[in-house]
N, C-alpha and C positions, 0 to 999 in steps of 0.2 A: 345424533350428529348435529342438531340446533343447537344443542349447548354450545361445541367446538368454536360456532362458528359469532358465537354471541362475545364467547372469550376470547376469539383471537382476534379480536378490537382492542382488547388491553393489556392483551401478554405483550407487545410490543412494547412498553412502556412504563419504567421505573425510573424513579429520578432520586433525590437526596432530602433531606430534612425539611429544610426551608428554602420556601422556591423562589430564591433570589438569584438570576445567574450571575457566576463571578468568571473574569477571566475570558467573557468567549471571542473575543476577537485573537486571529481570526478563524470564524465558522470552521466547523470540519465538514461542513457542508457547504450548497450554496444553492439556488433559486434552479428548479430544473431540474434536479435530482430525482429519480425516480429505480426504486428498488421493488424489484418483484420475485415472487413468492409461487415453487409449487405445493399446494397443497395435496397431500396423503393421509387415508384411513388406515390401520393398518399398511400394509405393501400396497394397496390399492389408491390412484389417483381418481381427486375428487373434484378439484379446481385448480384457482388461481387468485395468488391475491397481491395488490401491486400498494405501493407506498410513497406518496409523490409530492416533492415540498413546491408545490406549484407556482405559485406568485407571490408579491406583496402586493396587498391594499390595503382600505380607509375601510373600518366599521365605526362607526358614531366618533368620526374624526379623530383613531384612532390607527398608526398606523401598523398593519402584524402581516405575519405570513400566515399563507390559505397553503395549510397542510391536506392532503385528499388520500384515506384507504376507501381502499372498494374491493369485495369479492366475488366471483365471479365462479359458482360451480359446474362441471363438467357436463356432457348427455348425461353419463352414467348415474350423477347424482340428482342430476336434474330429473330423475326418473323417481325418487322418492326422495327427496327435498329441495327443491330451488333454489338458488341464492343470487341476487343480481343486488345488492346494499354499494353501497357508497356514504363514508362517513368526512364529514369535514369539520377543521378544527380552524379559528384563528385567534391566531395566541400573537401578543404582543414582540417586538423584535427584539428585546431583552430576555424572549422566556419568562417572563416573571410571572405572567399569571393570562389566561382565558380569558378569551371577550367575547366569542360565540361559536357554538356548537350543535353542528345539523346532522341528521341524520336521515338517508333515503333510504329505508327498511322494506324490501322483499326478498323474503324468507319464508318457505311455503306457503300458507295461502295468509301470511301477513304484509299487510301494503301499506305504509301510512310513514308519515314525515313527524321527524321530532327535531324541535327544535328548545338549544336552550342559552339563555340570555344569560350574561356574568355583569348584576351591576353591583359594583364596587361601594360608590356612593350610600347605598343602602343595604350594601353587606347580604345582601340576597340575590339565589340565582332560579329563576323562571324557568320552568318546564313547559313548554307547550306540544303538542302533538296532535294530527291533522283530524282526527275524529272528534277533537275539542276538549281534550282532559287538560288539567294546566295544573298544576301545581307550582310551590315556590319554599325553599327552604335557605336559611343561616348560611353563610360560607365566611370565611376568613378573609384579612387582607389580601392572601395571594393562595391563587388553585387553581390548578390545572385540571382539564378535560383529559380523561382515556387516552386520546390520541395523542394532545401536544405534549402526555411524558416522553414520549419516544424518543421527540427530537432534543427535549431538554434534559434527559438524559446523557445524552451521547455529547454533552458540553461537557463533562464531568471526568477526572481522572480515575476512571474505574480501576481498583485494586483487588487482590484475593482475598477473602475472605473477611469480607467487609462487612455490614449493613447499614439500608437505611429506613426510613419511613417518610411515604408515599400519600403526598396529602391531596384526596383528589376528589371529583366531584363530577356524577354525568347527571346533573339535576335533579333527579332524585332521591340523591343520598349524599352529603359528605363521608369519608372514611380516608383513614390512614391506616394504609397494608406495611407492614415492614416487609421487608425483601434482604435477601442477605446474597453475599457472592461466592462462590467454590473455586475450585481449582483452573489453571489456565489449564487449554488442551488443546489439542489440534483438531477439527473441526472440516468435515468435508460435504461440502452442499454443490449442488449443481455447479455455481459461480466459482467453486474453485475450493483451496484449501486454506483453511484461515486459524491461528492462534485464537484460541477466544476464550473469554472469561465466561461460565455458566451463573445465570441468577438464578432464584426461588425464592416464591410468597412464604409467607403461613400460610398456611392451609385455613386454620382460624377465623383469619380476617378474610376470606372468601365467601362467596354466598350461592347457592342453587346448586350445578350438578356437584361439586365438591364438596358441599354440607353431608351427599349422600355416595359420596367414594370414601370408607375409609382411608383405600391404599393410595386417593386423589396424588399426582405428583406432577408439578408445573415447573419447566425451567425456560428461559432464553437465553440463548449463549450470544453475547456481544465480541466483535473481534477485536483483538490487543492494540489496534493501530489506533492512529491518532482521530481514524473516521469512527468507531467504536460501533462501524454496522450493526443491526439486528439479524444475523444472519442464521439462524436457526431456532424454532419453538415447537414447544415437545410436550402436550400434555397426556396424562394419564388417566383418566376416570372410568367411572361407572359405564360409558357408554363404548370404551375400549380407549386405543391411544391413536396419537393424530399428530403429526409434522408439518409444518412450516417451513420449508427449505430455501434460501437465499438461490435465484435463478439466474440474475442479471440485474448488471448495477448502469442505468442510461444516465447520463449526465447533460 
């Protein structure tokens, strides 16, 4: 079940080739937005996970939106895994690239803070985390954190049967996933019923529990409209399957 919960930090989030946004005005979102998520094991409820484009500020006089997920699991799970995390992203107001990325990680009996720096100038992005481990590796002109694909994503005219690659970075690693898009469908989550276009990774370019699922299968179905919600994620692995359901959309 820690896998699920490691990767539904980044199934939210696929974007296009090169992370220049073209075209976003205006937003199909806006400041205050907040989408939430119930989570399910099987048929069984597990938590809850909410997705919230919280504010704009100033990092190193820089000005971006502070994008916030956090999860939150049940008693029932809380009886054999905890989860109470909160991830924050802030990514510049063009989308074009990360400038920092925190992480408040409690998850059974793991507790500790990661944070990671995007400086540009020196083409390198710092790893730090609260027991003192730091690292620091190579990153590109432009890349985005786990989280801010979500929202730079959903700038995009997503089409059937498409792909792209996914050039990203949670300071440990750069990689580019390709992602490709399936058929539109109709689509019913808590929140309602919605047209949506379904994505999927490689499998390949994935690391940890899907190295060791064969039958590993990951999709998120974004909806048709001009907001391109993440309103449904659906993985499949070794440790069985697990949904993400779109609950309620606050404005």
């Amino acid at each position: 079940m820690r896998n699920f919960f490691c990767y539904l930090f980044i199934l939210v989030s696929f974007c296009t080739e090169h992370p220049q946004a073209e075209g976003i005005e205006p937003l199909p979102f806006k400041v205050g937005e907040r989408l939430e998520y119930d989570l399910e094991w099987g048929f069984l409820p597990v938590g809850k996970a909410t997705l919230h484009l919280h504010s704009v500020t100033e990092i190193n006089d820089i000005s971006c939106f502070l994008i916030k997920f956090s999860v939150r699991t049940n008693s029932f799970a809380d009886s054999f895994y905890k989860v109470r995390t909160t991830i924050e992203s802030y990514v510049t107001e063009d989308f074009s690239k990360s400038i920092l990325y925190r992480k408040y990680q409690q998850e059974g009996k793991t507790k500790r803070i990661v944070e990671v720096d995007f400086n540009y100038q020196k083409r390198r992005a710092t790893y730090r985390r609260s027991d003192g481990v730091q690292t620091s590796i190579a990153i590109p002109k432009y890349v985005l954190d786990p989280l801010a694909l979500a929202y730079f994503f959903r700038l995009k005219n997503l089409k059937e049967n498409k792909k792209w690659t996914i050039p990203t970075c949670d300071g440990k690693r750069f990689n580019n996933i390709l992602v490709r898009s399936g058929q539109k469908k109709e689509i019913s989550v808590p929140a309602g019923k919605f047209d949506a276009i379904e994505t999927f990774p490689e499998m390949e370019n994935l690391r940890g529990v899907f190295n060791k699922s064969p039958d590993g299968l990951l999709k998120v179905w974004y909806s048709g409209d001009r907001r391109q919600l993440p309103v449904k994620i659906s993985s499949k692995v070794i440790v069985g399957s697990f949904n993400a359901e779109l609950k309620n959309i606050a404005k």
